[in-house]
C-alpha positions in Angstrom: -92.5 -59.4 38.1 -92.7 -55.8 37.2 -95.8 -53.5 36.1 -95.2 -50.8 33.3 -97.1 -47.8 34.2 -98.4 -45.6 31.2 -98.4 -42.3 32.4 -101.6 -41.2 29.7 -103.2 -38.0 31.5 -106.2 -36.7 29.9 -109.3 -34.9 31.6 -112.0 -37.3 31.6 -115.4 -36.8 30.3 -117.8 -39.1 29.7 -118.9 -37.1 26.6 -115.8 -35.3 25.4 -118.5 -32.6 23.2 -119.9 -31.1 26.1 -116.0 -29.4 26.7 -114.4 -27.1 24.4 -111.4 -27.7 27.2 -108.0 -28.0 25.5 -105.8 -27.9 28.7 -102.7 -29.8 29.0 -102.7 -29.2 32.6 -100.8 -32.7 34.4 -101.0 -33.2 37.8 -98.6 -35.6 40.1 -100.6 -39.0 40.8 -100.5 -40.9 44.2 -99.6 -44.6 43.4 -100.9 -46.7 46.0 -102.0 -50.4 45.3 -103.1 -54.0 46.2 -102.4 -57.0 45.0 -104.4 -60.5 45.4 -101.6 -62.4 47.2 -101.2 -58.7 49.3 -104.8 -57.2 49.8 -103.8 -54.5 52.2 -106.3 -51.7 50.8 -106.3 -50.2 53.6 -103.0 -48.8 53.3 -103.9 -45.6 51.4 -99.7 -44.0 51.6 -98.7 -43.6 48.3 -96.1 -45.9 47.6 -94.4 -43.8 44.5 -95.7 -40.9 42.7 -95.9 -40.6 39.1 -94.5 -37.3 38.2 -95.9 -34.9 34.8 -92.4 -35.6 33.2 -92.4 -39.8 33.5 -94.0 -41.7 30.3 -94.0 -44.8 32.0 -93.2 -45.7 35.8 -92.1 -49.6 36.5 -93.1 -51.1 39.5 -91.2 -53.7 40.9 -92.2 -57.1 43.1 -95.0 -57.1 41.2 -97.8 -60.8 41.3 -97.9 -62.4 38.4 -100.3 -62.5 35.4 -102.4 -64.4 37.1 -103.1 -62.4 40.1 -105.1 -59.1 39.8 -103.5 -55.6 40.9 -105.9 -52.6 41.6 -104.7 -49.0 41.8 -105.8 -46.6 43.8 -106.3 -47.6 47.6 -109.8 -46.5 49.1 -109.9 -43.6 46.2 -106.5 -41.9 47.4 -106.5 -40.2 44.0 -109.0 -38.5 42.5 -108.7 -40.7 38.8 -109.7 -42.8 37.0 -107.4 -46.6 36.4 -107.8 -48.2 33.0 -106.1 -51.7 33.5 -105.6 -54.2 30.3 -108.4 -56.7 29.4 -106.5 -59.8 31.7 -106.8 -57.5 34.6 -110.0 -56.7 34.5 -110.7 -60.6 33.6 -109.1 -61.3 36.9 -110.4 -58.5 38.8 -113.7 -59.7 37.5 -113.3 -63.3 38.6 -112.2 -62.2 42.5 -115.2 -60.1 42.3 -117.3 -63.1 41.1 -115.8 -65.3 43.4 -116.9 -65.9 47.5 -114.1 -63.6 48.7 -115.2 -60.9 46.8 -115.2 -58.8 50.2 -111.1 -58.8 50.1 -111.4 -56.0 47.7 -112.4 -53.1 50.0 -116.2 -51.7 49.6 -114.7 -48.3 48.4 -112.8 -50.1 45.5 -115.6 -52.4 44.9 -117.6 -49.1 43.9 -114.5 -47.7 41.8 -114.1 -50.3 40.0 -117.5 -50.5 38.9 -117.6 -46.7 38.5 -114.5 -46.3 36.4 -115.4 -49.7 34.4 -118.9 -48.8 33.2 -117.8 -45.0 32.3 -115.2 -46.8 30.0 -117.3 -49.2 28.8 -119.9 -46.1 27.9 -117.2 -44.0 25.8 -115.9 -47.7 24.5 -112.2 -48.0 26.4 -113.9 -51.3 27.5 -116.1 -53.8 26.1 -119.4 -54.3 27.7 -118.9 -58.0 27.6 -116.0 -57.4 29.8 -118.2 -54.7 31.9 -121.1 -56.9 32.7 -119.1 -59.9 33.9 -117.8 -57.6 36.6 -121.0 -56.1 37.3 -122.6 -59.9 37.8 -120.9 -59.7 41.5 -123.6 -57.6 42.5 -125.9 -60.7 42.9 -123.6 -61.4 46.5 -123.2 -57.5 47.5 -125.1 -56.7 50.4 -123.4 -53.2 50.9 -125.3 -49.5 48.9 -122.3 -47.9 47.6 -121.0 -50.5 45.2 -124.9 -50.7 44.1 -125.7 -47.2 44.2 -122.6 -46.7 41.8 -124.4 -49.6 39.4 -127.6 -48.4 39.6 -126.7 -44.5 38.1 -124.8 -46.7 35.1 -127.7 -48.9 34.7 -130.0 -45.5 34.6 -127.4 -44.2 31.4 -127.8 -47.9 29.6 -131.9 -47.5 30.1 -132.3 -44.4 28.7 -129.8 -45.6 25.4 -131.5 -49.1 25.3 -135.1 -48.0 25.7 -134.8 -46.9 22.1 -133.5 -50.0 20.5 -135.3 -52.9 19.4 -133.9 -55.0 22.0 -135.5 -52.8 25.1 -137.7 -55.7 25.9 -134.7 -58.1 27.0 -132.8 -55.5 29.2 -136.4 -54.7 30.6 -137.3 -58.2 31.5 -133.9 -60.1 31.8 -134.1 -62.3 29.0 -130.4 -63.2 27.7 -129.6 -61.9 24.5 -128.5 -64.8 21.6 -126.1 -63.8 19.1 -127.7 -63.7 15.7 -127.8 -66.7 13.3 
């Protein structure tokens, strides 16, 4: 199978007022991966390089669409990876799952950094967000938490001043309204 590669650069900010930044710098991107049926994370050498002049790079040999792929061995790069909603499902679901420790502990706390920071400017749905984030319940390692905890610290300080406060403060699942 073979993974399409969007080359979108932009400079990342989690609230895009506070730049009046307008560069269209680019910068060449280290492509290094794993896949579920080939969890070799720690293999940080770049296995291609996306380049300021490619739109899309296709990557070969690539699982199926049932198997997750995650970008961006042990934080090689220094970026962000915005994957489509079925690969966060299934990133989501290994998380969930006993073997959650075959994703490294560096891209454990990645992936929850780079999901909640899209899920706060709205690239991802915080249904989709929080399903990743239930993992935490097995995680016995502070990085992966101590990446949740400053996201759960920005969703406080926004929820505090809603009317639903009381059932993020207390735990109490939220029903859909009749």
């Amino acid at each position: 199978m073979t993974c399409v590669l969007a080359h979108l650069q932009k400079r990342y900010l989690l609230d895009e007022s506070d730049s009046n930044d307008t560069s269209s710098e680019c910068w060449t991107i280290p492509i290094t991966y794993s896949t579920a049926s080939h969890p070799t994370f720690e293999n940080s050498t770049p296995k291609l390089w996306m380049t300021c002049d490619q739109q899309v790079t296709n990557i070969s040999n690539m699982p199926g669409p049932d198997q997750w792929v995650i970008f961006n061995n042990r934080l090689s790069g220094l970026y962000r990876v915005q994957y489509d909603t079925r690969n966060w499902i299934l990133i989501s679901e290994a998380m969930n799952s006993a073997r959650f420790q075959r994703i490294s502990l560096l891209n454990r706390a990645q992936l929850l950094n780079d999901m909640m920071a899209f899920a706060w400017t709205g690239d991802v749905g915080y249904d989709v967000s929080l399903d990743l984030v239930r993992y935490l319940r097995q995680e016995t390692s502070y990085m992966p938490w101590r990446t949740a905890l400053g996201a759960f610290s920005k969703l406080h300080s926004i929820l505090r001043r809603t009317p639903d406060y009381h059932h993020f403060r207390v735990g109490i699942p939220l029903t859909a309204p009749t």
